[in-house]
VOGU-3710 file (C-alpha; in Angstrom, 3 decimals, decimal comma):
1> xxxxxxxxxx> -70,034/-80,791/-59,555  -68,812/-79,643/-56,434  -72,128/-81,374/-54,613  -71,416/-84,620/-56,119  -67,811/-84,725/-55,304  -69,136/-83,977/-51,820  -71,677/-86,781/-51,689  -68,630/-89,217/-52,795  -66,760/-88,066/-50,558  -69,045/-88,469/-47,569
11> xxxxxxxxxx> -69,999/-91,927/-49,147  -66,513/-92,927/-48,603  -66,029/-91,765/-45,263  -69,206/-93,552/-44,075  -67,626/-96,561/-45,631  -64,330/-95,848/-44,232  -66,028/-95,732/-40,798  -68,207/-99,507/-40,997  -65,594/-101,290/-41,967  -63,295/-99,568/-38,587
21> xxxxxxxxxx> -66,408/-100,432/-36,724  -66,967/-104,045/-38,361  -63,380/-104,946/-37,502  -63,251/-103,520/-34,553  -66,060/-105,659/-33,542  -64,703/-109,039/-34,859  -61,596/-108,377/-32,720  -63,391/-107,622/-29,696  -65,386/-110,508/-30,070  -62,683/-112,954/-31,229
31> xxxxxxxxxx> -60,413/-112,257/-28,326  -63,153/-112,817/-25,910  -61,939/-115,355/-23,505  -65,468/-117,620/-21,886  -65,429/-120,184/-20,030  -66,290/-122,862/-22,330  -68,453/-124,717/-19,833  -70,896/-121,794/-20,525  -70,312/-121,210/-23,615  -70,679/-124,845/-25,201
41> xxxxxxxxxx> -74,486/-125,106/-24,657  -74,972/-121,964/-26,333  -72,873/-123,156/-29,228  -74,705/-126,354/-28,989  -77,870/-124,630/-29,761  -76,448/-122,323/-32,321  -75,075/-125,142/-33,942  -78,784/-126,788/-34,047  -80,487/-123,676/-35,258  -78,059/-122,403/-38,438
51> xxxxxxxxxx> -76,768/-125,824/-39,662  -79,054/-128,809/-38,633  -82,374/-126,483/-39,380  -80,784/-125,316/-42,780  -79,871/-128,837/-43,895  -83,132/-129,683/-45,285  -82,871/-126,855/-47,815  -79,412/-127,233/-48,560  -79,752/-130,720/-49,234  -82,979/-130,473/-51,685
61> xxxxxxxxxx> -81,234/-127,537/-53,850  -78,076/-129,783/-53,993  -80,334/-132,629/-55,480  -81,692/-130,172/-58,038  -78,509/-128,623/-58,969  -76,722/-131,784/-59,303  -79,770/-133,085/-61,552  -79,615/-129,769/-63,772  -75,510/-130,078/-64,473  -75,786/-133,880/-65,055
71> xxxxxxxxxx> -78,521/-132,871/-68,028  -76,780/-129,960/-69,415  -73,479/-131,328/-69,215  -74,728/-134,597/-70,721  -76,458/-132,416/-73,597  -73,003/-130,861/-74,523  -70,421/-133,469/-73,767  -72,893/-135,450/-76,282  -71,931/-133,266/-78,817  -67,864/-134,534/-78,924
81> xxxxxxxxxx> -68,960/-137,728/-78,335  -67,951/-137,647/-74,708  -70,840/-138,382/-72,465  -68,463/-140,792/-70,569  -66,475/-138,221/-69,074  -70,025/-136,469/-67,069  -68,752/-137,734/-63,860  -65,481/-135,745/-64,222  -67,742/-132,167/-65,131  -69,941/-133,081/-62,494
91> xxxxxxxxxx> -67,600/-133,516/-59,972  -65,144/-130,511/-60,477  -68,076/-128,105/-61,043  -69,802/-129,252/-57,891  -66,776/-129,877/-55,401  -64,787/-126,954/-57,076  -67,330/-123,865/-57,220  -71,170/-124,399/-56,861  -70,895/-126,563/-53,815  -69,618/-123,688/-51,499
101> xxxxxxxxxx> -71,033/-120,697/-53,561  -74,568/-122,231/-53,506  -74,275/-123,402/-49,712  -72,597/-120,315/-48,921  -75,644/-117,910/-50,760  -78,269/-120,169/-49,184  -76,933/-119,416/-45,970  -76,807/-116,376/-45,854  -80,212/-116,361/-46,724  -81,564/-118,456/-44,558
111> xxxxxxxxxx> -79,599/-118,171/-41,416  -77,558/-115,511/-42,079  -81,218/-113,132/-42,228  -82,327/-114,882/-39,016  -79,263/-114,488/-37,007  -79,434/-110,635/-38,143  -83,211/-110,061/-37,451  -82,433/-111,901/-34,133  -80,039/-109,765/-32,875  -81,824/-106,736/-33,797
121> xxxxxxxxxx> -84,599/-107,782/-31,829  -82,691/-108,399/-28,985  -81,292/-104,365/-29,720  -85,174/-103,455/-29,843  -86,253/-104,703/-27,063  -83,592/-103,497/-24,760  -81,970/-107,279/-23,912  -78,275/-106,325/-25,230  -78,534/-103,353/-22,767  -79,710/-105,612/-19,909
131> xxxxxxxxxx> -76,719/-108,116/-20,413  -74,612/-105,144/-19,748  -76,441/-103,466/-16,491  -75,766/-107,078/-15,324  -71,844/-106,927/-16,138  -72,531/-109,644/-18,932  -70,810/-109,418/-21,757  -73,348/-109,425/-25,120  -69,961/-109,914/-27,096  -69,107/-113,617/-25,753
141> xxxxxxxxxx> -72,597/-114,635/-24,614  -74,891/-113,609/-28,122  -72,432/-112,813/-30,635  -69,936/-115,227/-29,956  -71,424/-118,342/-30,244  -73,395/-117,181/-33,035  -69,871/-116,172/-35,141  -67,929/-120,048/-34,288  -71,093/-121,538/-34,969  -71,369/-120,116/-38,401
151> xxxxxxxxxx> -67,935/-120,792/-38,827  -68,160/-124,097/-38,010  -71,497/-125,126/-39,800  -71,126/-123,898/-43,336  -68,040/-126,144/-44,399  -70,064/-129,716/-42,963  -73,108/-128,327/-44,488  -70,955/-127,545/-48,178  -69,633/-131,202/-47,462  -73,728/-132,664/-47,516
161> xxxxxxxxxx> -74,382/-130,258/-50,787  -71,462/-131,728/-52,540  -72,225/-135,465/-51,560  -76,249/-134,441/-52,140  -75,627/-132,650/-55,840  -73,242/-135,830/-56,935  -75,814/-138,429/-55,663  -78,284/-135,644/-58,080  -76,262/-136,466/-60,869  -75,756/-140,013/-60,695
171> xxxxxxxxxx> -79,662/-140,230/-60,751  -80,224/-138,547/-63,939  -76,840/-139,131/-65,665  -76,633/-142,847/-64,863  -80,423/-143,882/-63,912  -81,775/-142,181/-66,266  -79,661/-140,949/-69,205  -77,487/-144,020/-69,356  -74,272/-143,229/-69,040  -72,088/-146,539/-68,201
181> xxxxxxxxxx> -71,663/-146,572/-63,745  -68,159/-147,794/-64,015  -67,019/-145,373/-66,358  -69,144/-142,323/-64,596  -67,044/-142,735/-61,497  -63,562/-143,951/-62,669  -63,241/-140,729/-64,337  -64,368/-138,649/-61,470  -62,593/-140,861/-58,998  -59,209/-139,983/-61,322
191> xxxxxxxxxx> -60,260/-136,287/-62,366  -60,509/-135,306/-58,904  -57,954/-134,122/-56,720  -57,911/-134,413/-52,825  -56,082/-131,301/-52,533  -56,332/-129,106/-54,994  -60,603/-130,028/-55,338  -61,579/-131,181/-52,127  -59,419/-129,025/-49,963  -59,697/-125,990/-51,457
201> xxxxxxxxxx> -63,801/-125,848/-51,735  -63,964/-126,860/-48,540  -60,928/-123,885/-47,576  -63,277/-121,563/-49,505  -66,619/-122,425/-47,504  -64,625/-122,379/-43,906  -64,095/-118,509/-45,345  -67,566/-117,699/-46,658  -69,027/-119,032/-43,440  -66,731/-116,845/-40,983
211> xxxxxxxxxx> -67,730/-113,640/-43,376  -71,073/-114,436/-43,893  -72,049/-114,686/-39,896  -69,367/-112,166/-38,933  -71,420/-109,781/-41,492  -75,085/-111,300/-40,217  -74,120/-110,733/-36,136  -73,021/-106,778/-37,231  -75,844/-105,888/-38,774  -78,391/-107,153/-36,195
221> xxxxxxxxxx> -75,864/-106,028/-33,252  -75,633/-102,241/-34,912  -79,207/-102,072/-36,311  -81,432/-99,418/-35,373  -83,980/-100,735/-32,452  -86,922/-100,577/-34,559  -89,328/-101,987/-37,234  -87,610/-100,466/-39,999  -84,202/-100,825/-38,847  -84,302/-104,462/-38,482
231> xxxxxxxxxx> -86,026/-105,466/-41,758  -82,940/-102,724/-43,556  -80,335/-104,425/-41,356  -82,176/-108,110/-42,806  -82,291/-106,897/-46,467  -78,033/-105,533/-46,244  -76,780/-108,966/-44,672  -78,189/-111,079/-47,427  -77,104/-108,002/-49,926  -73,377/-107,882/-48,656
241> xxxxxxxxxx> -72,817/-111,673/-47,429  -73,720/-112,188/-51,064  -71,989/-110,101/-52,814  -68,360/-110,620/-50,094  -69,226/-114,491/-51,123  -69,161/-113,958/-54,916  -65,745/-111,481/-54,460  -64,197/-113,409/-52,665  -64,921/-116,550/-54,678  -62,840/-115,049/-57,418
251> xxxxxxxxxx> -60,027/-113,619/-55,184  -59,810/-117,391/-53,791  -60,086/-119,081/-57,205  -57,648/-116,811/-58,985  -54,984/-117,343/-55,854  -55,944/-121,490/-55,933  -55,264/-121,871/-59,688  -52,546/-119,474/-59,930  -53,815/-116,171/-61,687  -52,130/-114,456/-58,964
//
């Protein structure tokens, strides 16, 4: 008994102690002040490689998630006899929740895991430690750009899904189930609400995308500089970003609609 207590106990002071470090870490790289004449081409390119070279998969899950609410909402609104009102589920579902929970878990996938495994290759092979025997920085010159351009790609890449996974429901509710295209969106054009839909997805995905990359850049800065090291740091970022992403999404939801 007394062992396990122990083991808790040491769990939670481990805990205790990543989270210090994690935010200790944000700050220090948040309150970096660059010059922004060096530090816009790296953002540039950061920008390229998380959000324009994710887009392609974003975009072709949105069309297949859209596709699969349009049918199973049509299946059950058919039920009460109202298959008009698909474009209002559609909508809400999409712009509400699945467009920044899916964007937000395939990000952390896909960039998320490469922004970690590229960091702790960088730790491996010794290049964070030459930045610093040459009085750069690592903080503002890797991490940096790497955190604001997370930060700054998830919510226009949530934007695409939700546009993509609507477009995915037209196809099969309109095209190809036949519901009636003035009535599909008249009722989402009237169900949905700039500020209290729109606004607050989009409020959600600016947050998953600053904990998602603040949680990829961590792992790969603190990894162990090895083999090993860098596929465990790999496997925890897409672990944790996705688990912070579904906590939070209640936390946010319950403060947006009032449970709290």
């Amino acid at each position: 008994m007394i062992t396990q207590i122990t083991q808790i106990g040491n769990a939670g002071v481990r805990f205790c102690a990543h989270v210090g470090r994690a935010g200790i870490f944000l700050i220090n790289t948040i309150l970096q002040r660059p010059k922004w004449r060096q530090v816009w081409p790296l953002l540039s390119v950061q920008l390229y490689r998380i959000g324009i070279l994710s887009l392609p998969i974003i975009l072709l899950s949105a069309l297949f998630i859209g596709m699969v609410v349009a049918l199973q909402g049509f299946n059950t609104l058919q039920k009460f006899g109202a298959e008009q009102e698909l474009g209002q589920l559609l909508a809400l579902s999409i712009v509400r929740e699945l467009g920044p929970v899916v964007t937000a878990l395939l990000f952390a996938g896909l960039a998320g895991s490469a922004l970690t495994a590229e960091l702790g290759l960088m730790r491996a092979t010794s290049q964070l430690s030459s930045l610093e025997m040459m009085a750069v920085n690592p903080l503002w010159r890797i991490v940096a750009p790497r955190l604001w351009a997370g930060f700054i790609a998830l919510p226009l890449l949530t934007i695409l899904f939700n546009v993509m996974a609507i477009y995915g429901g037209q196809l099969v509710g309109v095209d190809w189930l036949g519901v009636d295209d003035g009535s599909f969106w008249s009722n989402m054009q009237s169900a949905v609400s700039f500020h209290a839909d729109i606004l607050n997805g989009i409020f959600k995905s600016v947050v998953f995308g600053f904990v998602v990359t603040w949680i990829a850049v961590y792992q790969g800065f603190y990894s162990q500089p090895n083999a090993r090291g860098i596929s465990e740091a790999t496997t925890k970022t897409v672990v944790y970003a996705s688990l912070m992403v579904l906590a939070l999404d209640f936390v946010l939801t319950a403060v947006m609609m009032g449970g709290w």
